[in-house]
C-alpha positions as CSV (number, residue, x, y, z in Angstrom):
1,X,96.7,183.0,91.7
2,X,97.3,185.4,88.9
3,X,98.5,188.9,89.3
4,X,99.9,192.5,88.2
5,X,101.4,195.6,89.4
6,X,97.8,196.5,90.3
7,X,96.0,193.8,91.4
8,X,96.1,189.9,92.6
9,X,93.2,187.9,91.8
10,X,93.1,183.8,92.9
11,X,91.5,181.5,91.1
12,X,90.5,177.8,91.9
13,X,91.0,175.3,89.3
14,X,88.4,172.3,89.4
15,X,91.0,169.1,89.2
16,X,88.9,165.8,89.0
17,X,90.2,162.7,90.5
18,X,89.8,159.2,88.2
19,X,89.3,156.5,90.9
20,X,91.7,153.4,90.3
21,X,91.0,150.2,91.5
22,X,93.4,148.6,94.3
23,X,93.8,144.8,93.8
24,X,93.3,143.3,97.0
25,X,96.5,141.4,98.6
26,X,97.3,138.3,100.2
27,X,98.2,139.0,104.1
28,X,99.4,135.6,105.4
29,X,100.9,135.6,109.0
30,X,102.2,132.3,108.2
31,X,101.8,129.8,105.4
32,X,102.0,126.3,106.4
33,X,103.9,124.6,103.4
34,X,104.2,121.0,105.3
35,X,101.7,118.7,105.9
36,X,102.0,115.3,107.9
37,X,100.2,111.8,106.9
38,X,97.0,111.4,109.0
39,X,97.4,114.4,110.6
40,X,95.2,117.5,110.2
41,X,96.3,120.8,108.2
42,X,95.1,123.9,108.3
43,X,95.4,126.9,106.5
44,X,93.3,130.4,106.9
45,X,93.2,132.8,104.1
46,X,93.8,136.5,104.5
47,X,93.2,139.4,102.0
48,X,92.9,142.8,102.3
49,X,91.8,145.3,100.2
50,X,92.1,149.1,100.4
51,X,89.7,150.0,98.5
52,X,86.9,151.0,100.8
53,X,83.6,149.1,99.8
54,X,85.1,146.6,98.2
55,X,84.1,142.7,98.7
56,X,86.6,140.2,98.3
57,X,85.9,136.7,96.8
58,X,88.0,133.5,97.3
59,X,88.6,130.7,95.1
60,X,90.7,127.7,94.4
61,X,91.9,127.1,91.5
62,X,94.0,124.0,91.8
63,X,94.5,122.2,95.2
64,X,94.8,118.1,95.9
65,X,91.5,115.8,96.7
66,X,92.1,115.5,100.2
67,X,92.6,119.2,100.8
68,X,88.9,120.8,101.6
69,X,87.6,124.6,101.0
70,X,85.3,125.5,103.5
71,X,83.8,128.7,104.6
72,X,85.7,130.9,101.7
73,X,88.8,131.5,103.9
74,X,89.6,127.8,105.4
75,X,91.7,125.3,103.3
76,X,92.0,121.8,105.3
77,X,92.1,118.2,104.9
78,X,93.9,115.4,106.4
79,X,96.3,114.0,104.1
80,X,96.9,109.9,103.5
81,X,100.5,108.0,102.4
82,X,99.3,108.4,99.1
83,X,99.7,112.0,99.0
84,X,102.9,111.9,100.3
85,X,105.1,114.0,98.9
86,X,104.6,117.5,96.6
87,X,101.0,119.0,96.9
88,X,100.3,122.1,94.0
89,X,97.5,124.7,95.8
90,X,96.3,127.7,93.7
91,X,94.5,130.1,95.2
92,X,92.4,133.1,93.8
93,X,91.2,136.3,95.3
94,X,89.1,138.7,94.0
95,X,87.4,142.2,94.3
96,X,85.5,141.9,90.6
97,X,87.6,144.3,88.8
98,X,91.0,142.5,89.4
99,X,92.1,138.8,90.4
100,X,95.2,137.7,92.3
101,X,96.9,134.3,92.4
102,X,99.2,133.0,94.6
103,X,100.9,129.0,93.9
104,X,102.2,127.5,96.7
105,X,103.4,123.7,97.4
106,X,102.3,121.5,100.3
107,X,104.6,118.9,101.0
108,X,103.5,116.0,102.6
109,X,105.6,113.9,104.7
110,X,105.3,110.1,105.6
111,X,105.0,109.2,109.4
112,X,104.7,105.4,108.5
113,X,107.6,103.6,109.2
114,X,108.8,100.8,106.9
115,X,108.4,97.3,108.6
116,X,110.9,94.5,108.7
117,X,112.3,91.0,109.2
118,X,114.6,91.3,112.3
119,X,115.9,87.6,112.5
120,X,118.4,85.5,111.0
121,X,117.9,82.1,109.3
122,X,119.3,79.1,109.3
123,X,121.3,78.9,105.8
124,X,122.1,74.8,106.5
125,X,120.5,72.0,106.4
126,X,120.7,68.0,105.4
127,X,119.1,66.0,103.2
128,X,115.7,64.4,104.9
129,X,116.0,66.9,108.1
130,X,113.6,69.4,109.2
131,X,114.4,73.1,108.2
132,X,112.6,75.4,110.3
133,X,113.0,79.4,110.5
134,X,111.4,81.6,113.0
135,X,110.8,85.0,111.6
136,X,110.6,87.8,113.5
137,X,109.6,91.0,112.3
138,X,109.1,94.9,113.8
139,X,107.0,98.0,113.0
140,X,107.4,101.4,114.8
141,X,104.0,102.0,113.7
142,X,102.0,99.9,116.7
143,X,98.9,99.8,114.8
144,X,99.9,98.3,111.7
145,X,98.9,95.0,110.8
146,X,101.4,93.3,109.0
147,X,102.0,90.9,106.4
148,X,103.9,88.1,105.3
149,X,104.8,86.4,101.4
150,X,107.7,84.8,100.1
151,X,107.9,85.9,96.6
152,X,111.0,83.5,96.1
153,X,110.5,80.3,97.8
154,X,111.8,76.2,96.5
155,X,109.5,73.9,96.5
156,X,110.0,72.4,99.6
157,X,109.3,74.9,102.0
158,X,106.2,76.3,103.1
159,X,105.7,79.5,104.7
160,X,103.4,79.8,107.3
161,X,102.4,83.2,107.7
162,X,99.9,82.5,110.7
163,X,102.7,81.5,112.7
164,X,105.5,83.6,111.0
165,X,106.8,79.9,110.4
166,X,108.9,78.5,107.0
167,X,109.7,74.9,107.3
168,X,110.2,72.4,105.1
169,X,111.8,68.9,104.7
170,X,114.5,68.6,101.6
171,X,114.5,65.1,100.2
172,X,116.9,63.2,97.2
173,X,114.5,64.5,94.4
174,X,115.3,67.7,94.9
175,X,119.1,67.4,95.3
176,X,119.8,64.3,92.4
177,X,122.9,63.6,92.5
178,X,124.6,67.0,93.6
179,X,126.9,66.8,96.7
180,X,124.7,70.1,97.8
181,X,122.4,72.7,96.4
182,X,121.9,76.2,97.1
183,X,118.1,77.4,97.3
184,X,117.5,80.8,97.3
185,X,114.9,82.4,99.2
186,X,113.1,85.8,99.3
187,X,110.7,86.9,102.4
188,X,108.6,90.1,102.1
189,X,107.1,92.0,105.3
190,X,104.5,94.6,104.5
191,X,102.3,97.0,106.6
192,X,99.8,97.6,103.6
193,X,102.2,100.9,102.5
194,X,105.4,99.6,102.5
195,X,107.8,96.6,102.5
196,X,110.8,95.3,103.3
197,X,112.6,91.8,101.7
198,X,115.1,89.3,103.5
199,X,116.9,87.7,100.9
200,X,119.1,84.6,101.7
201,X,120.7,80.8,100.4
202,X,119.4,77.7,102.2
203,X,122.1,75.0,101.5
204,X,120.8,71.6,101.4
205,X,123.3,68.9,101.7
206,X,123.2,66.0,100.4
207,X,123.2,62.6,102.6
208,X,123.5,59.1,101.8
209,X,120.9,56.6,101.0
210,X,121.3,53.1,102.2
211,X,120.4,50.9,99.1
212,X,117.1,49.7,99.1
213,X,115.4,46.3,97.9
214,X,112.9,47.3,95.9
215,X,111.4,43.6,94.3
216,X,110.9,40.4,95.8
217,X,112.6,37.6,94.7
218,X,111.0,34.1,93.4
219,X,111.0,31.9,95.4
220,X,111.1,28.1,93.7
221,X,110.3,24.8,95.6
């Protein structure tokens, strides 16, 4: 509006307006950053963008191999044991003009539970007498199948893993002259993920042997 002592006269300036592009946004309600073995996980993607006309785009940049992108806006896999723990996801959105990352990390967390040997073993025995052991072992996990070595074992004893069994007979050879020996022995339980050892001392004693004849005599007429 410009004006004097005689007249007012308004005037309209033309002011033209430069669009600028709006990156689109992330709008997660809730972003699921644990993940459990075996079990699904989900995640839906939200953007918006307030540009009117616009078309977002969705990529992923980086993500683990059991994690699946599926119709644009779905991330989900199930995850195994070895995936447990920290997962690196990158995801991209886009609108053409402008790209936005976010980096997030899944953490997966083991629902196997770790086997083990749950009885105890004889730690005696003698010279020329059985040794037997029982083993008993436990798995929260019902399924598992589980398995049985002795990665330290004497000579001796044999492990029977058909019947959880480790028995054995101890004779002279193995003790000499020694009033006793101490034998160590290892025992390993796994499920196929994970293990568990029972480490222990079998102490053989040693027993007397009646002399023996071991030639025959000549016998002279």
């Amino acid at each position: 509006k410009l004006s004097d002592s005689e007249c007012t006269v308004d005037y309209s300036l033309p002011v033209a307006i430069t669009p600028v592009n709006d990156p689109p946004e992330f709008d997660f309600t809730s972003l699921p950053t644990e993940a459990y073995e075996n079990q699904t996980y989900l995640l839906t993607i939200n953007a918006i963008d307030d540009d009117p006309g616009d078309t977002i785009t969705y990529s992923i940049i980086q993500k683990p191999d059991w994690l699946n992108h599926i119709q644009d806006t779905i991330l989900t896999g199930v995850p195994e044991f070895a995936d447990v723990g920290e997962n690196y996801v990158t995801i991209r959105i886009s609108d053409k003009e402008a790209d936005v990352d976010t980096a997030f990390v899944i953490t997966v967390i083991s629902t196997n539970y770790i086997p083990h040997i749950t009885s105890s073993p004889p730690t005696y025995v003698n010279e020329d007498a059985l040794y037997q052991y029982n083993i008993s072992v436990m798995d929260t996990n019902s399924k598992d199948v589980l398995f049985l070595s002795a990665p330290v074992l004497p000579e001796w004893l044999t492990l029977n893993t058909s019947q959880n069994i480790l028995e054995g007979t101890p004779t002279n050879e193995h003790l000499g002259l020694e009033a006793s020996v101490d034998f160590p022995v290892q025992i390993k339980v796994s499920d196929g993920k994970q293990d568990s050892t029972q480490t222990f001392t079998i102490t053989v004693n040693n027993v007397n042997d009646a002399p023996e004849i071991v030639g025959q005599a000549d016998t002279i007429i």
